[in-house]
N, C-alpha and C positions, 0 to 999 in steps of 0.2 A: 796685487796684480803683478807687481813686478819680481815678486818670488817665484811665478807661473812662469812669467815673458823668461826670465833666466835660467829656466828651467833645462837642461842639456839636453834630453828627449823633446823634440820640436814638436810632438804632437802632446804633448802634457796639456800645453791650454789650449788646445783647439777639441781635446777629446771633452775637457771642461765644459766649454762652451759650447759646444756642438748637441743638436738633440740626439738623445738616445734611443738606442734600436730601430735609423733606419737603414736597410742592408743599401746596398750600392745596386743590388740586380735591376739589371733594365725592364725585370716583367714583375716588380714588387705592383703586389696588387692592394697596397694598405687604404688604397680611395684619398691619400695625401699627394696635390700634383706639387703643393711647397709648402714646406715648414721654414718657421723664422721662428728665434728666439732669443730675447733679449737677456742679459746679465746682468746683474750689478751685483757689485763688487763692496765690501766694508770701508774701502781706500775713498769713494768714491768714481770707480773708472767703469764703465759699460763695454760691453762687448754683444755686439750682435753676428749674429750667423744664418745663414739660407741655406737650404737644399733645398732644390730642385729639380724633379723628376727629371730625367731624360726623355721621359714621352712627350714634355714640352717644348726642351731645347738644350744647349751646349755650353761651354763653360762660358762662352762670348754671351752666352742668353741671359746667364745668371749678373753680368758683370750690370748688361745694360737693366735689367733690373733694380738692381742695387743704383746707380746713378740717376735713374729717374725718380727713384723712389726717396734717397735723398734732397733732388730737388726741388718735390714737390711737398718735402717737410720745411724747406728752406723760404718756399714761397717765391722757386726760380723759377717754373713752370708757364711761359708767357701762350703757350698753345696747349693745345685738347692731347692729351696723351692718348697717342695710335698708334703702339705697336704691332711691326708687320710680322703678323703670322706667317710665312711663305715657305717655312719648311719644307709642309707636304707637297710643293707644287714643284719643288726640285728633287724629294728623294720621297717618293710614296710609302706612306707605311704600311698601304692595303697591298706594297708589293714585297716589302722590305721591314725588317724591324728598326724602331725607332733611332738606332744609330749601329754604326762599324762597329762592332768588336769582335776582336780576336777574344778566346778563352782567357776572362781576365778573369780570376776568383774574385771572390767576394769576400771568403773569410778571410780577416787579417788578423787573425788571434795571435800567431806566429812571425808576425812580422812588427817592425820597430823603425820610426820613421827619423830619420834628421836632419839637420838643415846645416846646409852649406854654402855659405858668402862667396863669391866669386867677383874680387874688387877689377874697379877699371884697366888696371893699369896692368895686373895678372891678364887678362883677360885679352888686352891690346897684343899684349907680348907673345898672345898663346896664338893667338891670330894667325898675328905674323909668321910665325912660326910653322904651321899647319899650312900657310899661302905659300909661303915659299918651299915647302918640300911636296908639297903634293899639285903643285901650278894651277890652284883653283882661286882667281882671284876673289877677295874679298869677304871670305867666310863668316857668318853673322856670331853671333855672340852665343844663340841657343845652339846652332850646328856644332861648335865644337865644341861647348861643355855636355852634351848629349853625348856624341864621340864620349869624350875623356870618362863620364859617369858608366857608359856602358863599357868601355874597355877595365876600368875599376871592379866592376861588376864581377865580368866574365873573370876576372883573375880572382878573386874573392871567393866565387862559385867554386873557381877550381884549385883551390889553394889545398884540399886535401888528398890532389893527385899528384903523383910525381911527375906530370907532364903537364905543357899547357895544349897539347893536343886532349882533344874530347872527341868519342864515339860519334856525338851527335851536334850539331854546330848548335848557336844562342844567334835568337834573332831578338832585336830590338824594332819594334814597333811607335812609329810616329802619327799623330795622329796631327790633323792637317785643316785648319777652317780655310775654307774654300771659298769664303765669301768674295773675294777680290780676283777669285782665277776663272769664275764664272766669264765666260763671250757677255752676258747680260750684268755686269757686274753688280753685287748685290751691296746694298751699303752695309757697315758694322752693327748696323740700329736694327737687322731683320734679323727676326725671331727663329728659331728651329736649330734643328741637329744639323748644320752646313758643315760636315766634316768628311775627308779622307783620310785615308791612310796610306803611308807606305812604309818601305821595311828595310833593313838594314841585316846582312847574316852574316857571322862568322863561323870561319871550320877549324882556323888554324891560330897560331902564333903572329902570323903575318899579318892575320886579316884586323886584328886589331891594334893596330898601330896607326896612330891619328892620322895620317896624311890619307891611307888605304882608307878609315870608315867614311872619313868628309867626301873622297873621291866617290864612295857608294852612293851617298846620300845625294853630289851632286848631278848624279849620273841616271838616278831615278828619274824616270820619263813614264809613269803608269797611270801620276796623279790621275790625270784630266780623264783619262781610260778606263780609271774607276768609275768617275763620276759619272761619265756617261752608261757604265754598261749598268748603274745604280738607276740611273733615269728611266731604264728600257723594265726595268724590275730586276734586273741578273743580279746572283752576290757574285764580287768583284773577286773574292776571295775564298777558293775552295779546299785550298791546302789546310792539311790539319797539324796543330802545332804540338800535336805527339811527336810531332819528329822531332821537336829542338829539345833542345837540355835544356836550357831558361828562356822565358819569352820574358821580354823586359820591356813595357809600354810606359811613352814618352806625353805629357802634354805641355806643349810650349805656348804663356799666356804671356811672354813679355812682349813689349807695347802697351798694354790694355792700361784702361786709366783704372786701377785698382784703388790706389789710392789716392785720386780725387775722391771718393765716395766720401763727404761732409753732409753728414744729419745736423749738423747746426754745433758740434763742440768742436771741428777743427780736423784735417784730417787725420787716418787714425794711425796709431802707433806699430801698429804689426796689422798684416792680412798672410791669411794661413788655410788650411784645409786640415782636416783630422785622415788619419789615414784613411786609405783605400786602395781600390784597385791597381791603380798606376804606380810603378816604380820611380819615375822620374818627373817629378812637375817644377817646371821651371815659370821662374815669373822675374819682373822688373827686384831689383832690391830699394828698399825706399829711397836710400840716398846716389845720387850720381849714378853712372851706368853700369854697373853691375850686375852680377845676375843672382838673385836667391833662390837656389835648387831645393827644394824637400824629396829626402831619398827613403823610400821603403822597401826593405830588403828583408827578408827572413832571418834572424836575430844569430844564427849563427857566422851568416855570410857578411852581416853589418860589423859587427866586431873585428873583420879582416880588411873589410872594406873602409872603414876610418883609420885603417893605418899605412893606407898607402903613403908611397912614397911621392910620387908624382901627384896624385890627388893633396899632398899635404902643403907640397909649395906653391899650390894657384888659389889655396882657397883663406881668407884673412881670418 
């Protein structure tokens, strides 16, 4: 296991342990709403993994899954387990499909995923830094390493022009659980697809300079605008993303107790995802406040993109 865990390609042991052939498309019609499958390992070490349908719910659906499901191996379970379906009652599926996406592919044959540490103290500094040029107080830890990963991106992308002007601008797409921004607030424990989105574009040189993305991102006012024109049956979203050069979709899962999940050996050594759709998932890093990013980019733009420079001094 620990040849895997060290493996430089951060999806090497998760494409292991991951079940195989199922696509990410939101209308897979396999009659599978979850697969789970467990590991074991020669060493002794297990690894298990879940997918889970999108026609069920979101990555916050799969987390509370996994937590109750460990607890109820545990024998912590002191009540009747009731999770609340209440998806449909906030975003109809007989109006809408079963979640927001922009044009995410599915095939990731072409693409190559890795993972990058982002320690406390990088992290505080990048902050700072980002709050005091751009006057946005307090920026969180995922807004600016989103920032920093898609300005990385975009220059990567465009590392074979002799300009960093582009024909066509690169939007960054965030995707948004909405459980807490509800008027009726909904707790983290309810079940469904409780997500929006909103978006981040650049055209120029200018636009992707950290103080400018954060200033975008905090200047975004569409969320709630979504959600309700999602409630009435509207898609929120009608723009077609043939217009960008690279659409780069974000999902930010830090907070979430990932790793509390204890089946009864302890919590676990690594939590991961095998590639897919999303270019940017950010999550908690197991030790102190950190952030552990998994980036999937298309194998020629990854090799440009591990060599940034600025990307090379915030990440341990």
């Amino acid at each position: 296991m620990s040849e895997i865990l060290d493996h430089p390609d951060a999806s090497h042991a998760e494409s292991i342990v991951f079940p195989k052939d199922l696509p990410w498309a939101n209308n897979y019609e396999g009659g599978n709403l979850l697969v789970a499958q467990v590991s074991e390992f020669d060493c002794g070490g297990i690894a298990i993994s879940v997918c889970l349908s999108h026609k069920i719910g979101d990555g916050c659906s799969v987390l509370n899954f996994l937590n109750d499901w460990s607890r109820i191996t545990r024998g912590r379970m002191t009540t009747t387990l009731a999770p609340k379906f209440v998806g449909d009652s906030i975003f109809s599926s007989n109006n809408y499909s079963p979640i927001i996406a922009p044009q995410l592919l599915s095939n990731v044959s072409e693409c190559v995923q890795k993972r990058f540490i982002f320690p406390t103290t990088k992290l505080d500094a990048l902050r700072a830094k980002v709050a005091a040029e751009s006057g946005v107080e307090n920026p969180t830890r995922a807004e600016v390493v989103s920032a920093l990963l898609f300005k990385c991106a975009i220059k990567a992308a465009s590392s074979t022009t002799t300009s960093m002007l582009m024909r066509r601008p690169s939007k960054l797409v965030h995707f948004l659980n909405v459980r807490s921004m509800l008027k009726s607030r909904l707790p983290q424990s309810a079940i469904g697809n409780l997500l929006s989105i909103f978006s981040t574009t650049s055209t120029n040189e200018q636009d992707i300079e950290l103080p400018k993305l954060k200033d975008q991102v905090e200047q975004n006012e569409l969320i709630l605008e979504v959600v309700e024109s999602m409630r009435k049956g509207k898609k929120p979203f009608e723009d077609n993303n043939d217009e960008y050069e690279n659409v780069y979709a974000c999902s930010n899962l830090c907070k979430y107790p990932d790793y509390n999940v204890d089946f009864g050996w302890g919590q676990p050594e690594r939590v991961g995802l095998p590639n897919g759709p999303f270019s940017f998932f950010l999550k908690d890093s197991k030790i102190g406040g950190g952030v552990d990013a998994r980036v999937m980019l298309q194998k020629q733009h990854m090799s440009e993109f591990e060599r940034d420079d600025e990307l090379l001094q915030l990440i341990s």
